[in-house]
C-alpha positions as CSV (number, residue, x, y, z in Angstrom):
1,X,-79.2,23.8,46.6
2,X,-76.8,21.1,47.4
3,X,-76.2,19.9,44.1
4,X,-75.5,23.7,42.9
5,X,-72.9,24.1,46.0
6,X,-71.3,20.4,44.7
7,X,-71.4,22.1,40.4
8,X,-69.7,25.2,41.8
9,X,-66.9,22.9,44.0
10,X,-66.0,21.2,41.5
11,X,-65.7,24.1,39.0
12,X,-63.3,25.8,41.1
13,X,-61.9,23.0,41.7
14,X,-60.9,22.2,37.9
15,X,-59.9,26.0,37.5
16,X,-57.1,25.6,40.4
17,X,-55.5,22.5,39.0
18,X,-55.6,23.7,35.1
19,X,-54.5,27.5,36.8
20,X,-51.7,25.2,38.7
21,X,-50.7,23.5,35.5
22,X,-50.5,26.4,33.5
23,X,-48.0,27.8,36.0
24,X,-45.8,24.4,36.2
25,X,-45.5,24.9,32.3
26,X,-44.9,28.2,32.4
27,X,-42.6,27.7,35.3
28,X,-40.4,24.9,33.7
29,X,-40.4,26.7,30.1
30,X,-37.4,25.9,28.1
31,X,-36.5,29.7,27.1
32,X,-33.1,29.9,24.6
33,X,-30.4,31.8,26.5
34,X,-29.7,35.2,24.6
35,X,-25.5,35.0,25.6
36,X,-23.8,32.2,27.4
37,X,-22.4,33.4,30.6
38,X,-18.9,34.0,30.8
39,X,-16.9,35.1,33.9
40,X,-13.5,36.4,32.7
41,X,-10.1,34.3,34.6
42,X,-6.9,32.9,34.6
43,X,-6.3,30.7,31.2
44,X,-4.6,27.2,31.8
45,X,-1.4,26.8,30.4
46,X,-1.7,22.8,30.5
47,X,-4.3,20.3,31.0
48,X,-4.4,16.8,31.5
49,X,-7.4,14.5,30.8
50,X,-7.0,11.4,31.8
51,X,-11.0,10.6,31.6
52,X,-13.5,11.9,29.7
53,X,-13.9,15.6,30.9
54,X,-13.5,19.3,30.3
55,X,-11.0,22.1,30.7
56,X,-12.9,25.9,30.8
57,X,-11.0,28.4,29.3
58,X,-12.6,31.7,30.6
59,X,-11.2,34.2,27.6
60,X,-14.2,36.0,27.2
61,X,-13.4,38.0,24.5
62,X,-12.7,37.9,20.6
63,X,-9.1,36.2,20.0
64,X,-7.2,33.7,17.7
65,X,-6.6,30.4,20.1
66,X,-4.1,27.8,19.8
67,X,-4.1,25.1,21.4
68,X,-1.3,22.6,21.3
69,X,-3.2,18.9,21.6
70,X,-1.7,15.3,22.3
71,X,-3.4,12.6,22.2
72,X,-2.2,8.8,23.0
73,X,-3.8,5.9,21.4
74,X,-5.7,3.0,22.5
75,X,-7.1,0.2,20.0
76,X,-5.8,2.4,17.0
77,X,-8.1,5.5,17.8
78,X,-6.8,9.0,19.5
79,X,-9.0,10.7,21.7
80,X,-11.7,12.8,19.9
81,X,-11.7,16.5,20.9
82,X,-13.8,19.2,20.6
83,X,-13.6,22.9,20.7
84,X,-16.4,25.0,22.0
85,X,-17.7,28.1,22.7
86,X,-21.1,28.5,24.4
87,X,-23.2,26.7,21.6
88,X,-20.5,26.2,19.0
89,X,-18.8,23.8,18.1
90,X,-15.4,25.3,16.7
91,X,-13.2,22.3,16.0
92,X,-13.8,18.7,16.4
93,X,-11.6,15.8,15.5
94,X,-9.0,12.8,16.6
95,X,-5.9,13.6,18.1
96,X,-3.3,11.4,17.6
97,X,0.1,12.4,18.5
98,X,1.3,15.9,18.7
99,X,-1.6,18.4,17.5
100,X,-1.9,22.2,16.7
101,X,-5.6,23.6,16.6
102,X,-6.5,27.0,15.8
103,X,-10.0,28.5,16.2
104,X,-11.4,32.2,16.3
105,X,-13.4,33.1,19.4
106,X,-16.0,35.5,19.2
107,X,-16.0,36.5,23.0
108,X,-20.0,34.9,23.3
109,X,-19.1,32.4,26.3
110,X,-16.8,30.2,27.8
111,X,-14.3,28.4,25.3
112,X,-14.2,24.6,26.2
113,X,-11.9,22.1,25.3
114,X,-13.8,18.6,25.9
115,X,-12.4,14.5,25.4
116,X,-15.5,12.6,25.1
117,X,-13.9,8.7,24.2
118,X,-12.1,7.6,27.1
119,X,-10.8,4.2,27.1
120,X,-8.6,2.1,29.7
121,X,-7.6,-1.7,28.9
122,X,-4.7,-2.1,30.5
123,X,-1.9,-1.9,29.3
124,X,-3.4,0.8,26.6
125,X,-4.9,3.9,28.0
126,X,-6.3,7.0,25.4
127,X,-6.0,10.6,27.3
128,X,-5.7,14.0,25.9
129,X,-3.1,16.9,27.0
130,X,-4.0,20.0,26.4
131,X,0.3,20.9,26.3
132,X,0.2,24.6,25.4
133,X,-2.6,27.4,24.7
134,X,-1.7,31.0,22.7
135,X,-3.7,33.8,22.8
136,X,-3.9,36.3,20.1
137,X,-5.8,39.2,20.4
């Protein structure tokens, strides 16, 4: 009898911990998101990135951007920018001086403009100014 009463403790045993790690898997799933969240606001004007960074640019809705880039340079490279929407990528390149960038938005999240290669050895310092955005609808 004892040995049946230690067989069925363990059994139910083993079925809490696989039951408990079937619900930590389902639990920390990985699921696609079906639209990127977007929650409408003012649109900056100007931006300065003096470090690597981000300026959100809430349109939220289908348009034609421009976006009117500068870039200074630092060992003989411009800041590399990129142009996003949700999960695409809609322009991507160097800046180097005064640069015009125009991308179509499809209204499916938040349009980012990111500067991912900051670099500061005094006296040379690479940023990114975002110095004027037009909207057309």
């Amino acid at each position: 009898m004892k040995g049946w009463a230690w067989l069925w403790g363990l059994g139910l045993f083993a079925l809490g911990v696989g039951g408990a790690l079937w619900s930590l898997n389902q639990a920390f799933r990985l699921a696609p998101l079906t639209q990127e969240a977007c929650t409408p606001g003012p649109l900056p004007q100007r931006a300065e990135l003096w470090a690597n960074g981000v300026v959100e640019i809430p349109l939220c809705r289908e348009a034609e951007v421009g976006l009117l880039l500068e870039g200074t340079l630092a060992q003989g490279k411009g800041p590399y920018a990129l142009v996003v929407e949700g999960g695409r990528v809609l322009w991507q390149g160097e800046v180097r001086g005064v640069r015009e960038v125009w991308v179509r938005t499809k209204g499916n999240g938040t349009l980012v403009l990111a500067f991912t290669n900051d670099l500061y050895q005094p006296p040379e310092d690479r940023n990114l100014f975002l110095r004027a955005l037009r909207v057309v609808y």
